[in-house]
C-alpha positions in Angstrom: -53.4 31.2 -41.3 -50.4 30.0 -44.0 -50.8 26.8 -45.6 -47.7 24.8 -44.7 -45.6 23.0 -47.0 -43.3 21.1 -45.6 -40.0 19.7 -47.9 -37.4 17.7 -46.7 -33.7 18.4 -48.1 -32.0 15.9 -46.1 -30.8 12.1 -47.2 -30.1 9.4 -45.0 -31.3 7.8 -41.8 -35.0 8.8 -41.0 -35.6 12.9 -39.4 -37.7 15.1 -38.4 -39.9 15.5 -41.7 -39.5 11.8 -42.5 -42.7 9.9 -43.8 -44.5 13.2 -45.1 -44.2 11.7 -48.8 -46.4 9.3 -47.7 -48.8 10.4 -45.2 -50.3 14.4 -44.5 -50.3 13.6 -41.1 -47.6 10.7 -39.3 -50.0 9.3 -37.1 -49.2 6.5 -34.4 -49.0 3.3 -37.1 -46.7 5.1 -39.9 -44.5 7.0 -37.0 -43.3 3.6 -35.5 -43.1 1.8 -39.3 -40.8 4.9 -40.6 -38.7 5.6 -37.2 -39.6 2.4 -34.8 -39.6 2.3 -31.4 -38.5 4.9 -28.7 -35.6 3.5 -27.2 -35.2 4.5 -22.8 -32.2 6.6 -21.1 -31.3 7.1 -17.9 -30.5 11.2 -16.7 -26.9 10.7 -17.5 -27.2 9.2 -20.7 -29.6 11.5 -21.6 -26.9 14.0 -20.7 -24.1 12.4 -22.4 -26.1 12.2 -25.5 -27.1 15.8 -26.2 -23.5 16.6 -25.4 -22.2 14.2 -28.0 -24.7 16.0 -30.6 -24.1 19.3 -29.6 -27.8 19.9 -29.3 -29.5 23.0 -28.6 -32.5 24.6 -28.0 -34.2 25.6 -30.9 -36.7 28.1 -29.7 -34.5 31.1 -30.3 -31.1 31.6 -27.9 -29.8 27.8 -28.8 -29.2 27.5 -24.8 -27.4 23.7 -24.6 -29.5 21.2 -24.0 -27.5 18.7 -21.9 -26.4 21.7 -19.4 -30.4 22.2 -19.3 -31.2 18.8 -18.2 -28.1 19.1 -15.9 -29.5 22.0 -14.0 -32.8 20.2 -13.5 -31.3 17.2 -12.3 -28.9 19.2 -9.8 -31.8 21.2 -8.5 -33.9 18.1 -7.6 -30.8 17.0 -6.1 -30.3 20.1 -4.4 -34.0 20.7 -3.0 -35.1 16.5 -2.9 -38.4 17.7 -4.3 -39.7 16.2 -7.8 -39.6 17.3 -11.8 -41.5 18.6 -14.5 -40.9 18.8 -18.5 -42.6 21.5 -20.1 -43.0 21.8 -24.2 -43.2 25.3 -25.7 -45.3 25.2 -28.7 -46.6 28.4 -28.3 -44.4 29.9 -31.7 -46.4 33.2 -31.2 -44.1 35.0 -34.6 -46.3 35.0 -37.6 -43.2 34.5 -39.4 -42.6 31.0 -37.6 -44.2 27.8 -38.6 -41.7 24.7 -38.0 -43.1 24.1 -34.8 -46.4 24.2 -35.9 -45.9 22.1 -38.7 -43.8 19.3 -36.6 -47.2 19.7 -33.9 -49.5 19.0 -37.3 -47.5 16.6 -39.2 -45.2 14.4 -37.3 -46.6 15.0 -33.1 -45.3 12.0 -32.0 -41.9 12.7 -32.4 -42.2 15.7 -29.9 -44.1 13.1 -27.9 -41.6 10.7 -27.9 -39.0 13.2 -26.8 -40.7 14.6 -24.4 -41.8 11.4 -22.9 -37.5 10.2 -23.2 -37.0 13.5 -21.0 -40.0 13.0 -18.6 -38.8 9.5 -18.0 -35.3 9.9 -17.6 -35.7 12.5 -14.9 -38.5 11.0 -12.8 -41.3 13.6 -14.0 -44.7 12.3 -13.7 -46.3 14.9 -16.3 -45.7 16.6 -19.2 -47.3 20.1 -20.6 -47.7 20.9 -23.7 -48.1 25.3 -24.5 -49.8 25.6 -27.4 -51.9 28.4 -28.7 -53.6 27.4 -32.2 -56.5 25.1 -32.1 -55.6 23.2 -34.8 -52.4 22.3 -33.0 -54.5 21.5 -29.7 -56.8 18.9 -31.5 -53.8 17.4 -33.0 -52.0 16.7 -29.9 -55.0 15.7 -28.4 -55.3 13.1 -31.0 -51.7 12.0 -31.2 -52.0 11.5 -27.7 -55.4 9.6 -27.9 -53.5 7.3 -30.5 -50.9 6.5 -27.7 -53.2 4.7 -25.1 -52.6 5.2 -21.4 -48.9 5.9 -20.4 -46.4 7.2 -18.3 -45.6 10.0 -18.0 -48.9 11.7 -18.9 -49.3 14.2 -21.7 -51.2 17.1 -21.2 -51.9 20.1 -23.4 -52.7 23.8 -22.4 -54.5 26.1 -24.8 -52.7 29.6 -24.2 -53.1 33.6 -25.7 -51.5 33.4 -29.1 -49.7 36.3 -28.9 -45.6 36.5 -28.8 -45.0 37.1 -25.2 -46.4 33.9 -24.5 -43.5 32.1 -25.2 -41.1 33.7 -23.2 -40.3 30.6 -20.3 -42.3 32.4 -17.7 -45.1 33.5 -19.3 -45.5 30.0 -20.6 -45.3 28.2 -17.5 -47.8 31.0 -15.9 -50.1 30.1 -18.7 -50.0 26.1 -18.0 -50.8 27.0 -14.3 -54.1 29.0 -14.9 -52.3 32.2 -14.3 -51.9 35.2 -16.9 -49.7 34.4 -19.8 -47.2 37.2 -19.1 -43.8 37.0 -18.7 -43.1 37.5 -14.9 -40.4 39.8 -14.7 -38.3 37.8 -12.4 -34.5 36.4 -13.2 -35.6 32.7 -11.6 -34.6 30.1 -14.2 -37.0 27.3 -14.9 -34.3 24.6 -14.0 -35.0 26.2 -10.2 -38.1 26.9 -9.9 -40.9 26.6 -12.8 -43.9 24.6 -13.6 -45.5 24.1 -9.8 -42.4 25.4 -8.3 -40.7 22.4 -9.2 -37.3 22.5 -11.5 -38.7 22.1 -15.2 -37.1 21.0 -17.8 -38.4 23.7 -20.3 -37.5 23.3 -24.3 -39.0 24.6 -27.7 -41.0 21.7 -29.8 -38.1 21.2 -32.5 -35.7 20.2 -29.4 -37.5 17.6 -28.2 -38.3 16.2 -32.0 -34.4 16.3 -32.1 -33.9 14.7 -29.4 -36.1 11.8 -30.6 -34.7 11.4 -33.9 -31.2 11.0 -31.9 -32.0 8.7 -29.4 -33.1 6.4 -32.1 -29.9 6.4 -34.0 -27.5 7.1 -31.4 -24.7 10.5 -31.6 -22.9 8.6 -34.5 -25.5 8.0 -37.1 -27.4 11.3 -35.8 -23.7 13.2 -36.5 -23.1 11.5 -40.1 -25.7 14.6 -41.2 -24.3 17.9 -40.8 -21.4 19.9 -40.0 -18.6 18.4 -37.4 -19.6 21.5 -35.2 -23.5 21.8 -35.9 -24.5 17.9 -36.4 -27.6 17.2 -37.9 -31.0 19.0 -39.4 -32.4 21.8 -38.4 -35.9 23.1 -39.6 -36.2 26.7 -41.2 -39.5 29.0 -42.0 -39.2 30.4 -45.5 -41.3 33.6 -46.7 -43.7 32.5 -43.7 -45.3 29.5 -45.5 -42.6 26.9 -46.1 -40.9 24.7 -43.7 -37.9 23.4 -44.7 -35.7 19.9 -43.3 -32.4 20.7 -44.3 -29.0 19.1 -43.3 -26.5 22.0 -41.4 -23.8 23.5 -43.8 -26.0 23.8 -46.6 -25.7 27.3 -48.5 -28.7 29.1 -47.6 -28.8 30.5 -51.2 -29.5 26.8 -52.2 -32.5 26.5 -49.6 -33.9 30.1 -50.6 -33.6 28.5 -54.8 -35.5 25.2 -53.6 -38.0 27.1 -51.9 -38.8 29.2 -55.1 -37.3 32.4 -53.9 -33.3 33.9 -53.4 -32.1 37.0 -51.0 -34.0 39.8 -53.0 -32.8 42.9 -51.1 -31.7 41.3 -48.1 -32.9 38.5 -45.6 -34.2 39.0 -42.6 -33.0 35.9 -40.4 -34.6 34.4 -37.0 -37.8 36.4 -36.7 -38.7 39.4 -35.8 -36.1 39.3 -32.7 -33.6 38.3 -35.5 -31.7 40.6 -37.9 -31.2 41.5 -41.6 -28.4 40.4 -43.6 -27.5 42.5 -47.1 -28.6 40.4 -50.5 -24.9 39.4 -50.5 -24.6 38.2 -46.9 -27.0 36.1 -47.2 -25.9 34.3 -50.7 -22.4 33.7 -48.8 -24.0 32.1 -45.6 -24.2 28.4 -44.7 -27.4 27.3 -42.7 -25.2 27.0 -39.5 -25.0 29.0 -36.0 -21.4 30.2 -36.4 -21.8 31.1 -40.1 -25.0 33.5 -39.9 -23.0 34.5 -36.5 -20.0 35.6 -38.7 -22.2 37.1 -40.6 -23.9 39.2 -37.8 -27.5 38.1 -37.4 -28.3 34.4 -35.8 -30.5 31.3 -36.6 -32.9 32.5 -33.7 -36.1 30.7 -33.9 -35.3 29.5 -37.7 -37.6 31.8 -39.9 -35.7 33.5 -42.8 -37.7 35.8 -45.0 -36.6 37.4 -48.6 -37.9 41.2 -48.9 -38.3 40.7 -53.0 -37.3 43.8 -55.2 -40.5 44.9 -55.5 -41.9 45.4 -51.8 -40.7 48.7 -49.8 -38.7 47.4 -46.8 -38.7 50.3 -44.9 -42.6 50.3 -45.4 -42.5 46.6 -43.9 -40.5 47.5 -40.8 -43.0 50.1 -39.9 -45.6 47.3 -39.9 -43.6 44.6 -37.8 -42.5 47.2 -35.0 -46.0 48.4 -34.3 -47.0 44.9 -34.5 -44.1 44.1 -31.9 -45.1 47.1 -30.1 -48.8 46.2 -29.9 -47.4 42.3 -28.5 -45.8 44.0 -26.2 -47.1 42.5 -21.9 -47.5 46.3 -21.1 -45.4 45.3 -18.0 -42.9 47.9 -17.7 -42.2 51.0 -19.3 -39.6 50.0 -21.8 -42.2 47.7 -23.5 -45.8 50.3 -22.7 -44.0 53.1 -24.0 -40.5 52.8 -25.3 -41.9 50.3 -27.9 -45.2 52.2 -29.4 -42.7 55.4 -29.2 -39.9 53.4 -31.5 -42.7 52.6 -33.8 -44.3 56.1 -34.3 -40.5 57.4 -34.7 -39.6 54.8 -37.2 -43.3 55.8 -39.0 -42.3 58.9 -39.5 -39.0 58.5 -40.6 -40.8 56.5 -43.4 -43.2 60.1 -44.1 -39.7 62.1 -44.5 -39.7 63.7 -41.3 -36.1 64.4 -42.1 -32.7 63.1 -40.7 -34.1 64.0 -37.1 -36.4 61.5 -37.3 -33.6 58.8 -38.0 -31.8 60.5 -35.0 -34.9 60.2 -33.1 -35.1 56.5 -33.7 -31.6 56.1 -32.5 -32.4 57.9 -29.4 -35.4 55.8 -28.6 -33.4 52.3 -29.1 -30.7 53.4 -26.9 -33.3 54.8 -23.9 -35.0 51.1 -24.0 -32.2 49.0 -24.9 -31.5 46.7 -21.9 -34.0 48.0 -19.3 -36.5 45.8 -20.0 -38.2 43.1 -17.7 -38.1 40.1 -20.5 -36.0 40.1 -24.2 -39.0 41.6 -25.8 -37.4 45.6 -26.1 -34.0 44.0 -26.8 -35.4 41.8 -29.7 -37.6 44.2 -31.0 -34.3 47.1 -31.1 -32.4 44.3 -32.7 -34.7 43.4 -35.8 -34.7 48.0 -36.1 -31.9 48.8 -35.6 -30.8 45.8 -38.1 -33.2 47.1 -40.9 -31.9 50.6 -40.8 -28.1 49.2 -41.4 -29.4 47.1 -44.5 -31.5 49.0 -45.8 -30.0 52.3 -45.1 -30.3 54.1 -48.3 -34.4 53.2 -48.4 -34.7 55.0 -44.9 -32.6 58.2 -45.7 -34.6 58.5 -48.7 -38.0 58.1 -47.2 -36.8 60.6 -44.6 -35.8 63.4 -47.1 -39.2 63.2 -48.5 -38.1 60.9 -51.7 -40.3 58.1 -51.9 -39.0 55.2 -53.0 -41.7 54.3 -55.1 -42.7 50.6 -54.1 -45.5 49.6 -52.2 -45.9 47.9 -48.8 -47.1 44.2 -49.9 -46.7 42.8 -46.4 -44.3 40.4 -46.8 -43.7 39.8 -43.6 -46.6 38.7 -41.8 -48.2 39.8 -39.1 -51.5 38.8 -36.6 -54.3 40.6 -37.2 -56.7 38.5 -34.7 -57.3 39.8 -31.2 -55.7 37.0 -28.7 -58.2 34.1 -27.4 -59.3 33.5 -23.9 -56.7 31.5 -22.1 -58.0 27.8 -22.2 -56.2 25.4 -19.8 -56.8 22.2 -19.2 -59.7 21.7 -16.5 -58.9 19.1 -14.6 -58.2 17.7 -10.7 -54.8 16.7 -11.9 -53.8 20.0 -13.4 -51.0 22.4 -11.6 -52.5 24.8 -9.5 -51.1 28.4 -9.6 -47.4 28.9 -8.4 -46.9 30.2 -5.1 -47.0 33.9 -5.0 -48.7 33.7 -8.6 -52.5 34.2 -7.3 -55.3 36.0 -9.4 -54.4 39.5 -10.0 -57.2 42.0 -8.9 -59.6 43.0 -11.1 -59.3 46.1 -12.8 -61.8 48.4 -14.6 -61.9 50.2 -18.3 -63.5 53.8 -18.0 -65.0 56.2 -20.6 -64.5 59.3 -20.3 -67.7 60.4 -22.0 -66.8 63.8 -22.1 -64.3 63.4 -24.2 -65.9 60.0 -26.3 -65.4 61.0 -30.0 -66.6 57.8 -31.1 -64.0 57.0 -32.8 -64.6 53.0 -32.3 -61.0 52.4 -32.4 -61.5 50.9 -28.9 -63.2 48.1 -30.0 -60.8 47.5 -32.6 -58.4 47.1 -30.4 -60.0 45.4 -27.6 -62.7 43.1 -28.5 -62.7 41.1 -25.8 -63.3 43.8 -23.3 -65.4 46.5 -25.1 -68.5 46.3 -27.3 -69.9 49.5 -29.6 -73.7 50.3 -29.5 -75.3 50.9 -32.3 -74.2 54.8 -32.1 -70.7 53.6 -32.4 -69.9 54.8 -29.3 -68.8 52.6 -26.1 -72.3 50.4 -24.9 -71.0 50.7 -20.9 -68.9 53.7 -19.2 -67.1 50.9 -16.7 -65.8 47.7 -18.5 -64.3 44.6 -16.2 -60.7 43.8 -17.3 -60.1 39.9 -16.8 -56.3 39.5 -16.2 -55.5 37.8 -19.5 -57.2 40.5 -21.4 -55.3 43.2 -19.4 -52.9 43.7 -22.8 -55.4 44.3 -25.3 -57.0 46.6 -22.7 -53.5 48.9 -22.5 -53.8 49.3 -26.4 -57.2 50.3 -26.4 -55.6 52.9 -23.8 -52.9 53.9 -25.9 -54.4 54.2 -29.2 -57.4 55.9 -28.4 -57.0 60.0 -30.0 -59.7 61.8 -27.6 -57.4 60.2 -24.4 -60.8 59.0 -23.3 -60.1 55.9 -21.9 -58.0 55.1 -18.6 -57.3 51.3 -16.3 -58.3 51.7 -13.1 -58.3 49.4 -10.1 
């Protein structure tokens, strides 16, 4: 895992980052000396005040946060039933760590947040996704730090893996059920966490709306543009997080952080997009500018591809890695997305201007057909590569190397997802309705086609185990729903076609 360094760019009143020059870790003490105490807000001010800020949700589609709480709040209405106020710390993208470092550093903030929402819509509980450890024992501890209050604070250890933060597959996760997304168009607001309307928000939101609650829209609004008020938090090169105020050039963050546009920048993760070494010295660190620009602030990562790493090289990696994170739920992720990544591989080993054709073929087939964002933000962070870096593709498809090696500057898991760990206990959501334990299902070996190629095991450790032949120890393998995924890969990347899922 990256070591974090956090750096704070902003002046003023007290944000998110605030204390960290003192303190490794804000605990309960130094979080009320630096920002003080939480102040309470009824629904509508609650709603009045994320309009007044513009704020938005930070996890990657910058959905408005007072329509959010709205739509929760006219649901209860609607259905007289109760609430619930969910936290997505999951941040399954290598790439991403300002979540992770807000859930390290400075957890009561998000606490506090979360606790303001919880409160001001009537929820008794609040969850937590997480899916590091480290992050779990700190929020337990934050939490510990807090005494007993209301509403109650909960964490839920999930799969770190990327699909886990899509809404669904979060709130699945928190009820004991697989961590897949579920494939159906049923917003949170309506119907989530126990079937009841969930206010559901990335970690950096609820920080946000912490720090604004304390100093009200006008102070909160002194920092920032008149459009995009405030701080925002930005991953750079995968290791630093970065405070800074909006409007900011983002060549002056990439300078600070040791670093500048090299050959281009990818922007927002890997469902983000590449912007030319140019683009991004022109952009301010705002929504409309990288907009204007054609990319967007996604999930706020923003990584340099130096001049001496091969980019097309490093797209090869992150598209079989997005391709391997893929829920293996419908066919545009099983097998448009390990399809896109073998054409865009051998694109990169000159299989000629067909190849590039064949990639274009591929993103158009899955483009839009799939049963969460995963295809579309996967096509996006392609198809964005081959436009910036289109003379590095064309050359590696002609069969001219371009000479630089792969480095891996864009990071990506190598660790086979954990068991799903949710909290055990009489007070925790039971599965959704219609969201029972799906049937168990089987891995077979074919032995008469076994090479022993081992690359099973490789890619499915939690389900199969080699003897000391290297081959398979058991013909028939039980596949525990959460470890269905790294079941289908075993599937798909094994050469002798010698394993199949059956149920």
């Amino acid at each position: 895992m990256a070591e974090i360094t956090p750096t704070l760019l902003s002046v003023g009143p007290p944000r998110l980052l605030s204390g960290l020059d003192r303190v490794a870790r804000v605990d309960r003490v130094t979080h009320l000396t630096v920002h003080g105490s939480q102040p309470d807000l009824r629904a509508d001010e609650l709603v009045d005040l994320a309009e007044n800020i513009g704020l938005r949700g930070r996890g990657g589609a910058g959905f408005p946060f007072a329509r959010k709480v709205q739509a929760v709040m006219d649901s209860a209405r609607r259905r007289g039933t109760g609430t619930a106020v969910v936290v997505n710390g999951s941040e399954g993208e290598p790439s991403c760590l300002k979540d992770t470092a807000l859930l390290l550093h400075t957890p009561h903030l998000v606490l506090d947040g979360a606790s303001l929402a919880a409160r001001a819509l009537g929820a008794a509980e609040v969850w937590l996704g997480v899916t590091r450890g480290d992050v779990e024992q700190s929020l337990r501890s934050a939490i510990a730090e807090r005494g007993p209050a209301a509403p109650a604070l909960k964490v839920a250890r999930l799969p770190e893996r990327f699909v886990t933060g899509e809404g669904s597959a979060l709130i699945s996760g928190i009820s004991q059920a697989p961590a897949l997304p579920s494939g159906r168009r049923v917003r949170s607001s309506d119907s989530g966490l126990g079937g009841l309307p969930t206010l559901l928000s990335n970690t950096e939101t609820y920080a946000q709306l912490s720090v604004a609650a304390r100093l009200g829209a006008l102070d909160y609004r002194s920092t920032g543009l008149p459009d995009d008020p405030g701080t925002t938090l930005l991953t750079v090169a995968g290791n630093r997080v970065v405070e800074t105020p909006t409007g900011v050039p983002l060549s002056y963050v990439l300078q600070v952080c040791g670093t500048g546009p090299g050959q281009g920048v990818l922007i927002g993760g890997y469902h983000g997009g590449w912007l030319t070494a140019d683009a991004a010295s022109s952009v301010l660190v705002s929504r409309e500018s990288i907009a204007k620009a054609g990319a967007s602030l996604g999930a706020g990562a923003v990584i340099p591809i130096p001049l001496t790493t091969c980019p097309a090289g490093e797209a090869v990696r992150v598209a079989r890695w997005m391709a391997d994170e893929s829920a293996g739920q419908c066919g545009p992720c099983f097998i448009g997305l390990p399809g896109l990544a073998d054409d865009l591989e051998k694109v990169v080993r000159g299989g000629g201007p067909g190849a590039l054709e064949a990639v274009r073929r591929r993103m158009d087939a899955v483009a839009r057909r799939g049963a969460c964002s995963h295809p579309d933000g996967t096509i996006r962070f392609v198809k964005t590569a081959l436009e910036v870096f289109a003379a590095h593709f064309s050359a590696h498809a002609l069969g001219s190397d371009c000479g630089l090696p792969v480095t891996g500057v864009l990071p990506v898991s190598k660790e086979a997802p954990p068991e799903v760990k949710a909290l055990p206990s009489a007070s925790s959501p039971k599965a959704l309705p219609g969201r029972e334990t799906e049937p168990a299902e089987k891995l077979l070996v074919d032995w008469t086609l076994c090479q022993g190629h081992g690359l099973c095991a490789d890619a499915a450790p939690g389900v199969i185990r080699l003897g000391e032949d290297g081959y398979p120890q058991r013909a028939v393998s039980a596949v525990p729903p959460e470890l269905r995924t790294e079941a289908l890969r075993a599937v798909r990347r094994c050469p002798a076609l010698a394993l199949r899922l059956q149920s």
